[in-house]
TORLUM-94773 format. One line per field, with one value per atom (N, C-alpha, C, O, CB): residue in one letter; chain; atom name; z, y, x. Coordinates in pm, whole numbers, plus 50000, padded with zeros to 5 digits. Glycine has a CB too. Layout:
BEGIN
type <- c(A:...)
mol <- c(A:...)
atom <- c(CA:...)
c3 <- c(Z:...)
c2 <- c(Y:...)
c1 <- c(X:...)
//
This chain:
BEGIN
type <- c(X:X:X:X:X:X:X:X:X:X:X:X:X:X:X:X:X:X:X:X:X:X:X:X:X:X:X:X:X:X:X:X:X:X:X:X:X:X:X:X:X:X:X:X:X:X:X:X:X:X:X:X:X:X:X:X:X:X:X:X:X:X:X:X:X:X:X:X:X:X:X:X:X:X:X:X:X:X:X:X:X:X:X:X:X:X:X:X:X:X:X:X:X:X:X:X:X:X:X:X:X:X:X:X:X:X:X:X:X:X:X:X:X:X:X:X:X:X:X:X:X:X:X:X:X:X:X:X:X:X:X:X:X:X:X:X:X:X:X:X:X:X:X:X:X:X:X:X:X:X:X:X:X:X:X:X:X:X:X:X:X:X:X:X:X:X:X:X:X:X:X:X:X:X:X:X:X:X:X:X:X:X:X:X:X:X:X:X:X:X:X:X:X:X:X:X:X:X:X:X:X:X:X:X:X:X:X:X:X:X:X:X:X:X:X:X:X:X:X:X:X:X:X:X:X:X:X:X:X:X:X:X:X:X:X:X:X:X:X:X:X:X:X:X:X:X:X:X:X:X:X:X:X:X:X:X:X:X:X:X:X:X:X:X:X:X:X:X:X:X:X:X:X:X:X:X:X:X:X:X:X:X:X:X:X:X:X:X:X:X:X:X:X:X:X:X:X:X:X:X:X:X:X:X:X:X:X:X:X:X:X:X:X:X:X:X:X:X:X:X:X:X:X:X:X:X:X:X:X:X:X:X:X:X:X:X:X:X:X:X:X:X:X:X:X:X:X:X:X:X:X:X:X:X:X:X:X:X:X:X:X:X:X:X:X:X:X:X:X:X:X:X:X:X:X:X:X:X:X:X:X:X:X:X:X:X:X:X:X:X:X:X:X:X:X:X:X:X:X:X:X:X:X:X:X:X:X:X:X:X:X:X:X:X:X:X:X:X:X:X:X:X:X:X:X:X:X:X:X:X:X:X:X:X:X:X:X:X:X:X:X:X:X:X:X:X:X:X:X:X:X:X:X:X:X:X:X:X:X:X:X:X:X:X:X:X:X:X:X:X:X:X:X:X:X:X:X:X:X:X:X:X:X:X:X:X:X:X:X:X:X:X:X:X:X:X:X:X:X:X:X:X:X:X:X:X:X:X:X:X:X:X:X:X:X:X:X:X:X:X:X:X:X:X:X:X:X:X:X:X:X:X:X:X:X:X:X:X:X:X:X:X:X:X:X:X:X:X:X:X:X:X:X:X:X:X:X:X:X:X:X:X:X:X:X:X:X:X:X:X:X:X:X:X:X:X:X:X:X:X:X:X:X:X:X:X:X:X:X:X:X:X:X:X:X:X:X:X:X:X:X:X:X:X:X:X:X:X:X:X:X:X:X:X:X:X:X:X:X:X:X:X:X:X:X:X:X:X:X:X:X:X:X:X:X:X:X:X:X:X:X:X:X:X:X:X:X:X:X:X:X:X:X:X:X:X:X:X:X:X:X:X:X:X:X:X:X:X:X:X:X:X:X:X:X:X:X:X:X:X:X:X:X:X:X:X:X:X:X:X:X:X:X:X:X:X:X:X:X:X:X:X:X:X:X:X:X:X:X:X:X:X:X:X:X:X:X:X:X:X:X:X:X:X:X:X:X:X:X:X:X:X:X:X:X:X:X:X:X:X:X:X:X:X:X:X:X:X:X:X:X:X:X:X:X:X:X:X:X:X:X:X:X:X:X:X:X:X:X:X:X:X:X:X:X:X:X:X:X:X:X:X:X:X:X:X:X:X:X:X:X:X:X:X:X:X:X:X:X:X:X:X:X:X:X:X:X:X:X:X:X:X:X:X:X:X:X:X:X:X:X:X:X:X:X:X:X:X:X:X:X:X:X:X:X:X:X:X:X:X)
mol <- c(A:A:A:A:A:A:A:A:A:A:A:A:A:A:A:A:A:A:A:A:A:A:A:A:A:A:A:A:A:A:A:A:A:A:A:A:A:A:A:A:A:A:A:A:A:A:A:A:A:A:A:A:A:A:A:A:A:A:A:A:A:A:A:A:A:A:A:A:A:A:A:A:A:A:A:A:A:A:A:A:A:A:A:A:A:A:A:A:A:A:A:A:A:A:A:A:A:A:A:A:A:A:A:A:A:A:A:A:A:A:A:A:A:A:A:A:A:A:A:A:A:A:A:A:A:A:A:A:A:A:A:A:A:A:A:A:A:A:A:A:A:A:A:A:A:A:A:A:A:A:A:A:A:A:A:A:A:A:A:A:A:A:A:A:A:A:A:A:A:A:A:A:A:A:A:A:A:A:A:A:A:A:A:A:A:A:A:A:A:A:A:A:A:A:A:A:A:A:A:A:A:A:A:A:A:A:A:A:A:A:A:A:A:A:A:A:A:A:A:A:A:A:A:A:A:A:A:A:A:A:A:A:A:A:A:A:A:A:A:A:A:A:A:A:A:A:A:A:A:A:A:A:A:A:A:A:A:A:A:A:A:A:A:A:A:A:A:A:A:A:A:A:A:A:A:A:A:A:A:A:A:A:A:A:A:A:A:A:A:A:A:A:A:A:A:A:A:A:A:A:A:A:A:A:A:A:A:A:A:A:A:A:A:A:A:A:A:A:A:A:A:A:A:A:A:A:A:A:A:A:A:A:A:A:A:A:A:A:A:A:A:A:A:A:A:A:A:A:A:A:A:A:A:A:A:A:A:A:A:A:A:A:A:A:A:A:A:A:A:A:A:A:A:A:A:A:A:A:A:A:A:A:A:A:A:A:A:A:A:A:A:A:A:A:A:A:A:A:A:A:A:A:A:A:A:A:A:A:A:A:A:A:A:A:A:A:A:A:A:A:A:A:A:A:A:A:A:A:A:A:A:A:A:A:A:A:A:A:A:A:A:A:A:A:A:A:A:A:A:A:A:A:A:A:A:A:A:A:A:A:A:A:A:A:A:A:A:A:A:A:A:A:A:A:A:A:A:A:A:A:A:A:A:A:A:A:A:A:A:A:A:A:A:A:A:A:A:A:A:A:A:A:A:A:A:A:A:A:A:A:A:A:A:A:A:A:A:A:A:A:A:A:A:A:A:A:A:A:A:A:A:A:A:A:A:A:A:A:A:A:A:A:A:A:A:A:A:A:A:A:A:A:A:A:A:A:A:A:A:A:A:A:A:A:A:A:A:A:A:A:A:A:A:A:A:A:A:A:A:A:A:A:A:A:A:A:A:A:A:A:A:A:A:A:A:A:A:A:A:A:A:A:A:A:A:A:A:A:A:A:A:A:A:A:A:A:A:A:A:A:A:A:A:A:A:A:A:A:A:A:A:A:A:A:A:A:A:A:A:A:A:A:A:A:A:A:A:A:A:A:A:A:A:A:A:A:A:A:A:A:A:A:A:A:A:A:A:A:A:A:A:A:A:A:A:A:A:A:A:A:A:A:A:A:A:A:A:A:A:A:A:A:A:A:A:A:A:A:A:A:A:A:A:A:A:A:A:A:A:A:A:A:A:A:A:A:A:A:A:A:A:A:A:A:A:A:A:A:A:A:A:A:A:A:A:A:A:A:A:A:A:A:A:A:A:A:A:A:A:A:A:A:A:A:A:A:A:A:A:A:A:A:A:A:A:A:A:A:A:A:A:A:A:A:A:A:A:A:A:A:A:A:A:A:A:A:A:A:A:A:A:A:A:A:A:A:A:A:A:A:A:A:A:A:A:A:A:A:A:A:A:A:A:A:A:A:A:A:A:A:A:A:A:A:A:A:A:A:A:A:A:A:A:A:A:A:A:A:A:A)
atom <- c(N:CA:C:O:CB:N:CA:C:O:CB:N:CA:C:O:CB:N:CA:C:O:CB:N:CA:C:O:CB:N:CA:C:O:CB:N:CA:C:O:CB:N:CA:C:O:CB:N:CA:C:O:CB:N:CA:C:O:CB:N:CA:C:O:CB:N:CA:C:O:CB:N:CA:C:O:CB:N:CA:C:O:CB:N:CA:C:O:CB:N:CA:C:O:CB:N:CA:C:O:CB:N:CA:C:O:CB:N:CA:C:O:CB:N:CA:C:O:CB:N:CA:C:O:CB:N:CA:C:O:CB:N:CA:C:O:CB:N:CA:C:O:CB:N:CA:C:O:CB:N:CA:C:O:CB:N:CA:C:O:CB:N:CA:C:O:CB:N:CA:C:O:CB:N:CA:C:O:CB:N:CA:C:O:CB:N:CA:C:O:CB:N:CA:C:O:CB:N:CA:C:O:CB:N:CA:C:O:CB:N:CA:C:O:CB:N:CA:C:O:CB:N:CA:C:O:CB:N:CA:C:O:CB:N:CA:C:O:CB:N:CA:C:O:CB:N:CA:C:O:CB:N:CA:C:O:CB:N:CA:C:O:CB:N:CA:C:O:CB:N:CA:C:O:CB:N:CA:C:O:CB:N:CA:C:O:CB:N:CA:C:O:CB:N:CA:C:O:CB:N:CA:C:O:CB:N:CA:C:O:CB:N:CA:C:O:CB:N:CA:C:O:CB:N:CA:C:O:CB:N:CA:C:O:CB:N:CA:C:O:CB:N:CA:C:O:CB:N:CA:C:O:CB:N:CA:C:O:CB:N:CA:C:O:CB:N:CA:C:O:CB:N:CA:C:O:CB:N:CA:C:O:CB:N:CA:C:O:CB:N:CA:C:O:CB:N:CA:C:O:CB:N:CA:C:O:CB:N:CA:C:O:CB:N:CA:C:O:CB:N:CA:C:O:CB:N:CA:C:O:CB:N:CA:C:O:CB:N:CA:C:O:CB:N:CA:C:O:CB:N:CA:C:O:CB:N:CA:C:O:CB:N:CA:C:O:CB:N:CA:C:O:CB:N:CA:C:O:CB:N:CA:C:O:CB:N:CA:C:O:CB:N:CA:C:O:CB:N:CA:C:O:CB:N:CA:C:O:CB:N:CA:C:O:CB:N:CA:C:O:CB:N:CA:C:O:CB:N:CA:C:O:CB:N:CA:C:O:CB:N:CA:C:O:CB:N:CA:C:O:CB:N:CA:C:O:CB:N:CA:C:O:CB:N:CA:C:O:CB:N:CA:C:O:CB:N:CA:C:O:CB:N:CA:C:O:CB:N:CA:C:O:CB:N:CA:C:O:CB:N:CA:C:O:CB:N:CA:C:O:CB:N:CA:C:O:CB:N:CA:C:O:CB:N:CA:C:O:CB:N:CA:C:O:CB:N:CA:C:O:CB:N:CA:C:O:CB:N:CA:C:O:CB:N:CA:C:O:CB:N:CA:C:O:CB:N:CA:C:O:CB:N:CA:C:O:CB:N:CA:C:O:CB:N:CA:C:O:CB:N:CA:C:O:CB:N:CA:C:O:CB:N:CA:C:O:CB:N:CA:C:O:CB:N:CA:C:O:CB:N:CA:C:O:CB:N:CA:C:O:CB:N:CA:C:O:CB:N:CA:C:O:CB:N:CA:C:O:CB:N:CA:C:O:CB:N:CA:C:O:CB:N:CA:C:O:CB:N:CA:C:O:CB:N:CA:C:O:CB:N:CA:C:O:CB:N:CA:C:O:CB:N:CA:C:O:CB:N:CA:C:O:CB:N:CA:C:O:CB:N:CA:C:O:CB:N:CA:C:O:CB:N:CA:C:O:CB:N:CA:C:O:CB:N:CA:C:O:CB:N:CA:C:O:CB:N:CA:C:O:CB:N:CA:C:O:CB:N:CA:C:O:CB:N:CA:C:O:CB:N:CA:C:O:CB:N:CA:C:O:CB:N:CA:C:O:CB:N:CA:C:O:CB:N:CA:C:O:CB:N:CA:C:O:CB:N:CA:C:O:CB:N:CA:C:O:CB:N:CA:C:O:CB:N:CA:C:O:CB:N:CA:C:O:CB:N:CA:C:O:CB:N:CA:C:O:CB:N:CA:C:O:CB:N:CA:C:O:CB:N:CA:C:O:CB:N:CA:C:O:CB:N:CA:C:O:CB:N:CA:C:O:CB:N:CA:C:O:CB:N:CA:C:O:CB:N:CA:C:O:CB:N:CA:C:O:CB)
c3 <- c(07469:07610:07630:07572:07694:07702:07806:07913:08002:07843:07923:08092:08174:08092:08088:08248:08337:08366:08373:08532:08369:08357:08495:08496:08423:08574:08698:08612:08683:08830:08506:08460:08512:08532:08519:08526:08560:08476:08412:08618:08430:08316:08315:08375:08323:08248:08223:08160:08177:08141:08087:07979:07912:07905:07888:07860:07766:07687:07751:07835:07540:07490:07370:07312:07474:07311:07221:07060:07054:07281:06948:06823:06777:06832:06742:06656:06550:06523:06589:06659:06438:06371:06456:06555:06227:06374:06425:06393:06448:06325:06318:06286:06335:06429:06147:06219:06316:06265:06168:06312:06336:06326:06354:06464:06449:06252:06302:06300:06199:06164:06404:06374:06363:06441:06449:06264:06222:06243:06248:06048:06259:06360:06408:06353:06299:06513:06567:06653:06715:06661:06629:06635:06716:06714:06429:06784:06946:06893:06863:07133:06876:06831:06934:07034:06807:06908:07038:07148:07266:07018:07113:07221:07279:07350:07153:07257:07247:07215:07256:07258:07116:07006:06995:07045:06899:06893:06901:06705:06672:07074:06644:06511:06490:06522:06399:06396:06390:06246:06165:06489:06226:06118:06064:06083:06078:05999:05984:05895:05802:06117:05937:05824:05958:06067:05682:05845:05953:05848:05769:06105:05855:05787:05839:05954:05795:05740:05780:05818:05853:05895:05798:05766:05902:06007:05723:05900:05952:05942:06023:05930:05853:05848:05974:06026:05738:06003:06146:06257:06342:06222:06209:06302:06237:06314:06312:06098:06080:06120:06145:05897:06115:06174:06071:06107:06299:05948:05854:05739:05691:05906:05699:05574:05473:05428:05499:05437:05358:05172:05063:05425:05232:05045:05003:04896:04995:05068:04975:04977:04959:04885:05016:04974:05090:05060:04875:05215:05325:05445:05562:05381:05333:05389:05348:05364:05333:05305:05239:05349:05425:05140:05365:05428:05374:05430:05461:05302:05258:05246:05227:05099:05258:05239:05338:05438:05100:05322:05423:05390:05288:05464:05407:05368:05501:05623:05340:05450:05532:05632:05591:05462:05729:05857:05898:05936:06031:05858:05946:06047:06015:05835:06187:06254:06323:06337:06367:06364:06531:06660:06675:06511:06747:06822:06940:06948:06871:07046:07083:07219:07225:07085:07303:07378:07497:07570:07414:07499:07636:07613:07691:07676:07501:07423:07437:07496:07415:07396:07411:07320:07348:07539:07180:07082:06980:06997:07113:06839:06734:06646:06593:06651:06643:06552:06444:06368:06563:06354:06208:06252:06326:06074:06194:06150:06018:06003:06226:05915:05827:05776:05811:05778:05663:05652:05447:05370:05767:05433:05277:05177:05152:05271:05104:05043:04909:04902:05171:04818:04663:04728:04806:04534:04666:04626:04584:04479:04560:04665:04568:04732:04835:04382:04702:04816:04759:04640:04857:04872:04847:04840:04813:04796:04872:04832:04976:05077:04761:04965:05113:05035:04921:05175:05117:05119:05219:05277:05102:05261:05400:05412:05302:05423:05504:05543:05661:05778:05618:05641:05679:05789:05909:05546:05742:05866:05821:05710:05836:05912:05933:05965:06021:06056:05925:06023:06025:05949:06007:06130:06138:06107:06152:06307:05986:05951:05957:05876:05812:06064:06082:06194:06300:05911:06038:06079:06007:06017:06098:05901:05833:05818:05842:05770:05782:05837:05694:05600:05866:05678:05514:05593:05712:05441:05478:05510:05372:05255:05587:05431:05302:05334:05447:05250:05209:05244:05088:05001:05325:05102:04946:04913:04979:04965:04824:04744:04576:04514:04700:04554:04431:04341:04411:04434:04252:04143:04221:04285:03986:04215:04269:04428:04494:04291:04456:04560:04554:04483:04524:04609:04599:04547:04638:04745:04426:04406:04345:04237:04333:04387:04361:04203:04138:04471:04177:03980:04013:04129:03862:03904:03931:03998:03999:04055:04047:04099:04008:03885:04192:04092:03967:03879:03760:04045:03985:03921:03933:04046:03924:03821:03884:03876:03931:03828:03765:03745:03794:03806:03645:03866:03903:03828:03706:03929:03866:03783:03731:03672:03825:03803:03850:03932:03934:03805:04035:04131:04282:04329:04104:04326:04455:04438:04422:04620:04443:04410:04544:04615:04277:04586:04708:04659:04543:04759:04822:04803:04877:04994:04831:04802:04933:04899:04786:04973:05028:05019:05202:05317:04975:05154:05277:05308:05220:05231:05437:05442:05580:05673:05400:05594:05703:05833:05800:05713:05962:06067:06126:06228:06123:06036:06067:05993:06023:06077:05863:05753:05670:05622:05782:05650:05511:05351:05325:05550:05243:05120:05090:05078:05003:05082:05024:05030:04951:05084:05172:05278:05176:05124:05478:05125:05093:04945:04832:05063:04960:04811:04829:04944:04737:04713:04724:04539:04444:04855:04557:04460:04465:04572:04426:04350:04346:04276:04190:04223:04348:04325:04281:04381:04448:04164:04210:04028:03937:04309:04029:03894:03874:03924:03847:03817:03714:03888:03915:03513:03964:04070:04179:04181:04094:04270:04395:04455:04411:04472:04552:04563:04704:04702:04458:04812:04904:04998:04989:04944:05067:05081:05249:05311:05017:05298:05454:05527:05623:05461:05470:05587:05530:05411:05645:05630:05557:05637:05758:05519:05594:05693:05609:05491:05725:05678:05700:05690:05790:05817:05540:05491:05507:05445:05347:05630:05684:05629:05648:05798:05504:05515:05343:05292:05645:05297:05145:05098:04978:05076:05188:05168:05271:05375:05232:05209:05334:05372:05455:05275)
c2 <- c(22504:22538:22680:22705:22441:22782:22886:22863:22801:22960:22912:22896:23070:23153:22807:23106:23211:23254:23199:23113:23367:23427:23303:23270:23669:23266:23145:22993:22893:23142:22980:22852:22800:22679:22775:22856:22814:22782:22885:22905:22675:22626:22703:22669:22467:22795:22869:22822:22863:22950:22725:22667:22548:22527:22753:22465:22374:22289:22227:22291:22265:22166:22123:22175:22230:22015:21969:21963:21935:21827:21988:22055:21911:21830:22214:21898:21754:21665:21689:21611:21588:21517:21355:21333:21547:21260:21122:21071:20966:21019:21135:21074:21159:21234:21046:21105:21220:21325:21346:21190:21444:21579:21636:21617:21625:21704:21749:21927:21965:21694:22016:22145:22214:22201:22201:22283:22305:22436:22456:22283:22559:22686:22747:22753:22799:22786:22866:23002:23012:22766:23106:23294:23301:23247:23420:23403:23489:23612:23692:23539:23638:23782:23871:23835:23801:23988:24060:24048:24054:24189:24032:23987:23857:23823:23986:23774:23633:23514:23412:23620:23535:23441:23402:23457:23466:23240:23188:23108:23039:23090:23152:23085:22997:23009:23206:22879:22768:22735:22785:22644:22632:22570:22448:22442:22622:22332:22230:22154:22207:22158:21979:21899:21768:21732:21867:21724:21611:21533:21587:21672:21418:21295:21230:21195:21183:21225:21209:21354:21466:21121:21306:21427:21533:21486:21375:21678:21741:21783:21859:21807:21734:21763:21732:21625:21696:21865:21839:21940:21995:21683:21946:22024:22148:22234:21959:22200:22308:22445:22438:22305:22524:22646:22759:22831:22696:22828:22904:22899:22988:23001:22744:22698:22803:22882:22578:22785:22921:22837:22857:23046:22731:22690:22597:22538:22612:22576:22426:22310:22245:22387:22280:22143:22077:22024:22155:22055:22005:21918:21944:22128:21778:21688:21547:21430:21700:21585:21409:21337:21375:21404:21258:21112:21006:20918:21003:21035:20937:21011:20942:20881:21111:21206:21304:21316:21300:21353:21439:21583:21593:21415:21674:21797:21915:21897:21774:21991:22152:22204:22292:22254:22193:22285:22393:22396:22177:22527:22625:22708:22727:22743:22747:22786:22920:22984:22665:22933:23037:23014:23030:23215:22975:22994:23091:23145:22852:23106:23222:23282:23234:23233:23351:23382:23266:23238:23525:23216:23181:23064:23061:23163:22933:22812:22763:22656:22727:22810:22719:22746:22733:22734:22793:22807:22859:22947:22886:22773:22810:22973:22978:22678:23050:23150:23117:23189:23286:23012:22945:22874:22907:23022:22729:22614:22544:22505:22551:22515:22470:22381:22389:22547:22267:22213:22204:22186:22065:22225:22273:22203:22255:22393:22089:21995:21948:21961:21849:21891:21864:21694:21620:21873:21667:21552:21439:21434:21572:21334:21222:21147:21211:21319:21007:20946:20946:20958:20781:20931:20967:21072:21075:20937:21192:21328:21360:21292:21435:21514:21536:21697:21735:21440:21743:21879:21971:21998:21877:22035:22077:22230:22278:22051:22307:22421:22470:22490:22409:22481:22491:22609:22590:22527:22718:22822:22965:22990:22900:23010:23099:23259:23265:23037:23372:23483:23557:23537:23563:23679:23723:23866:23914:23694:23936:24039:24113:24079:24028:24221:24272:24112:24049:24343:24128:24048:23943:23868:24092:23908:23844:23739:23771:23906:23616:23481:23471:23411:23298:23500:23463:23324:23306:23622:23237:23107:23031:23048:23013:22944:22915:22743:22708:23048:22647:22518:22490:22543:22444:22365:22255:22242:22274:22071:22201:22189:22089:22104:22413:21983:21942:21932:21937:21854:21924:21975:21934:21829:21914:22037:22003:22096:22119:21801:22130:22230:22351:22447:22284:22354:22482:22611:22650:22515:22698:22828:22924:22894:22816:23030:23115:23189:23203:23190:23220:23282:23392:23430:23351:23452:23611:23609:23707:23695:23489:23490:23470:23471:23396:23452:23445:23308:23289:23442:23215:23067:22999:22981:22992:22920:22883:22707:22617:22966:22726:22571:22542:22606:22525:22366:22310:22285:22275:22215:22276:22257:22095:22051:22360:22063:21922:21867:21890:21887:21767:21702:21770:21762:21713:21828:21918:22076:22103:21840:22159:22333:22376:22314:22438:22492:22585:22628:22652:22710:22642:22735:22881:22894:22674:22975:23053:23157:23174:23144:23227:23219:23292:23283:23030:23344:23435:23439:23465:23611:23408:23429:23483:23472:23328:23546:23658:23572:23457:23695:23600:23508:23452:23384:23521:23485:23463:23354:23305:23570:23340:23272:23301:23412:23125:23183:23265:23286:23360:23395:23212:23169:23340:23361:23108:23458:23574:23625:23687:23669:23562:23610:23545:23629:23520:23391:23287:23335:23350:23188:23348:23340:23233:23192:23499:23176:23142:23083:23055:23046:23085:23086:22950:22892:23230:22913:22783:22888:22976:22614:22836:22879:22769:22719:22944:22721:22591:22584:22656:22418:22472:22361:22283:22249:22325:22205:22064:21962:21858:22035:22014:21914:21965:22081:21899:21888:21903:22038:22086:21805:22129:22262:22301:22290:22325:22336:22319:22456:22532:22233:22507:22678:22632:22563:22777:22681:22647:22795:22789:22636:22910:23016:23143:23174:23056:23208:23361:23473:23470:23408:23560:23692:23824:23847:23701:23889:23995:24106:24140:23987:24186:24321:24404:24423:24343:24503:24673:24762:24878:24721:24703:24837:24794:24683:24844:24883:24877:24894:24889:24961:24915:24940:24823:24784:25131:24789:24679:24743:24689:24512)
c1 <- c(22395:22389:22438:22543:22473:22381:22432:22480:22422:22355:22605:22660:22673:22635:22863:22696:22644:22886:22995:22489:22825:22995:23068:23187:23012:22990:23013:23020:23018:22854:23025:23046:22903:22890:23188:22832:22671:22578:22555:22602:22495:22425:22288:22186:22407:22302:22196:22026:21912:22261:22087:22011:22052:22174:21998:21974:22048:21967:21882:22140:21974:21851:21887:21982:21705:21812:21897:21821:21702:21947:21893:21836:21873:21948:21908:21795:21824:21657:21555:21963:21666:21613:21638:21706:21668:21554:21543:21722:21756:21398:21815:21911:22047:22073:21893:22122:22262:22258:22186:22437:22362:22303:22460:22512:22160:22528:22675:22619:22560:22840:22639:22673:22805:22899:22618:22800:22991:23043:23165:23035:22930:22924:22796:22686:22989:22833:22732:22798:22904:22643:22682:22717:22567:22457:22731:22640:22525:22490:22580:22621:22377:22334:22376:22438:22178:22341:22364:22275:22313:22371:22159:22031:22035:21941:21890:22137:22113:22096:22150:22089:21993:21992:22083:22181:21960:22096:22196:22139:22043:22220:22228:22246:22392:22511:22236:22287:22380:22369:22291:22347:22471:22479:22517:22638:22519:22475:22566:22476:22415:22620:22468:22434:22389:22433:22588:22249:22201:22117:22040:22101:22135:22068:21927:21900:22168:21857:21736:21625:21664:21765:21473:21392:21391:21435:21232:21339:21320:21152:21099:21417:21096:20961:20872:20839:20911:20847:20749:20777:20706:20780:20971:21080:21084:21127:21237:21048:21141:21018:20898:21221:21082:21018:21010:21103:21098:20945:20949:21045:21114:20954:21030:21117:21136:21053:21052:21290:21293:21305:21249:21475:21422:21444:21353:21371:21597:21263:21174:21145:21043:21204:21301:21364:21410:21517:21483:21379:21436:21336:21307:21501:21291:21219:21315:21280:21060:21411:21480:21510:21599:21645:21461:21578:21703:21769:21492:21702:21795:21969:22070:21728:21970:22127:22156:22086:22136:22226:22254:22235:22303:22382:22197:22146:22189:22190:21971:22209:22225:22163:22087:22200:22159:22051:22154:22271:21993:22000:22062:21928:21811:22154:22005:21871:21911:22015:21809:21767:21803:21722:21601:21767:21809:21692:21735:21845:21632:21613:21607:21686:21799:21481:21664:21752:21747:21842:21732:21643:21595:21682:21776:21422:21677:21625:21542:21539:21671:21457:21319:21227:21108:21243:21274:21200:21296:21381:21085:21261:21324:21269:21158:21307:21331:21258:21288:21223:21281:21383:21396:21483:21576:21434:21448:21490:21474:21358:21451:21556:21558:21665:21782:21535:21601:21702:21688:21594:21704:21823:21842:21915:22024:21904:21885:21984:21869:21746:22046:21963:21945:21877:21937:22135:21738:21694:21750:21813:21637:21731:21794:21902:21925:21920:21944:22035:22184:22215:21986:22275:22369:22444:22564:22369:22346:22387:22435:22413:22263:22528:22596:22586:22612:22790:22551:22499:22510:22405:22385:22625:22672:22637:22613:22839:22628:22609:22775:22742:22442:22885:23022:22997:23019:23132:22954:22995:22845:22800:23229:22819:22724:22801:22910:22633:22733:22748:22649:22554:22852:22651:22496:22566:22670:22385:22442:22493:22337:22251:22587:22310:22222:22094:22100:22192:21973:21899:21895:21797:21799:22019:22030:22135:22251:22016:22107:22200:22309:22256:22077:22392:22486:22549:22572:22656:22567:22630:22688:22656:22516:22782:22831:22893:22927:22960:22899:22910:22942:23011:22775:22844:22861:22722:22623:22937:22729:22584:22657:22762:22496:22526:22514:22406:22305:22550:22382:22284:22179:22177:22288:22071:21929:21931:21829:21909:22036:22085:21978:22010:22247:21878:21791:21868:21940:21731:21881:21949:21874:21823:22063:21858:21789:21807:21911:21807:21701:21728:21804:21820:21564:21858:21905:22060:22134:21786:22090:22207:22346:22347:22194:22464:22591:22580:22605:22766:22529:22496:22427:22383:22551:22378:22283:22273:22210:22169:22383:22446:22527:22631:22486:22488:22586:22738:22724:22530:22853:22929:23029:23129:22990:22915:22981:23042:23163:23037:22984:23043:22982:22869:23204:23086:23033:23097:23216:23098:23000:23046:23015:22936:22944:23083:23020:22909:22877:23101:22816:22733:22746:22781:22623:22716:22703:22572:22527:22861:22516:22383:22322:22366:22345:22231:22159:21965:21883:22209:21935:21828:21794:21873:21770:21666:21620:21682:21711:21422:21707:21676:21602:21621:21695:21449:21351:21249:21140:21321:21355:21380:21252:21235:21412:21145:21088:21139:21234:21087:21063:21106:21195:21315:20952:21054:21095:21256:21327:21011:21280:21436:21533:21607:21460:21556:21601:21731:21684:21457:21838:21880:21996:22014:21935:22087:22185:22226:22153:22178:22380:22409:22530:22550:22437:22598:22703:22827:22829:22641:22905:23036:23148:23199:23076:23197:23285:23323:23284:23175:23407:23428:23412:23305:23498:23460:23434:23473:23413:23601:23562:23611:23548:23507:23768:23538:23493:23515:23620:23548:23445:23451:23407:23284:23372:23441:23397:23355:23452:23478:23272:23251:23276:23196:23056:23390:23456:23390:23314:23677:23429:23424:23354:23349:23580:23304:23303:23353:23332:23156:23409:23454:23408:23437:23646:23347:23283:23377:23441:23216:23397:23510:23444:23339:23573:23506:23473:23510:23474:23517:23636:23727:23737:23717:23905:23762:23807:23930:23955:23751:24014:24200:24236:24182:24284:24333:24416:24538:24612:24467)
//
């Protein structure tokens, strides 16, 4: 929802799939737009808007959605949803930021976690590893990278903050 500097409802509409749908952040471009992020069970096929990783038709687990939509709400400019094959799996997307025209985000992921070649990792390490990972806002495979960060134990990717300065 938009509300108006009057606590006035500007707008309001509602994002998700046939099942449940948690979002865990969402960031306002400067124009408006509005990017989000989180995790929702059950398919998105039908819903997503310029799939970037591949992999985000499962029903049976819970998998990663991240989107944008637009200033008005009333249209997604990317929606996707991003999680490893297979039931049982929980595949979260934790927190978003918008850097330029570009969405970086970071969560959990387990083997089968869409990850791009060329990156720091590309193996799972067992169990649940962070992911962290960037694609256009407009999304699109070409935009799409991400990599696993983690160990042998459970690993979880909560936040990201954005370094301006190179001295503290």
């Amino acid at each position: 929802s938009k509300f108006t500097a009057n606590n006035t409802l500007s707008w309001g509409t509602y994002v998700g799939g046939p099942s449940s749908d948690v979002f865990n952040d969402l960031e306002v471009f400067d124009d408006g737009r509005v990017a989000f992020a989180g995790y929702a069970n059950g398919t998105y096929a039908g819903y997503e808007v310029n799939s970037a990783a591949g992999q985000s038709t499962n029903t049976n687990n819970e998998d990663g959605v991240i989107g944008v939509l637009n200033a008005a709400g009333t249209v997604f400019n990317y929606l996707d949803k991003i999680g490893a094959n297979g039931n049982g799996l929980n595949d979260h997307i934790n927190d978003v930021k918008i850097v330029g025209e570009t969405l970086y985000f970071t969560g959990s992921g387990r083997a089968g976690f869409p990850i791009s070649s060329g990156v720091y990792n590309t193996s799972n390490a067992g169990g649940l590893d962070a992911v962290v990972g960037k694609v256009a806002s407009t999304g699109g495979a070409a935009s799409y990278a991400a990599t696993f960060y983690g160990s042998g134990s459970d690993d979880i990717g909560s936040g990201l903050k954005l370094v301006t300065q190179t001295k503290c």
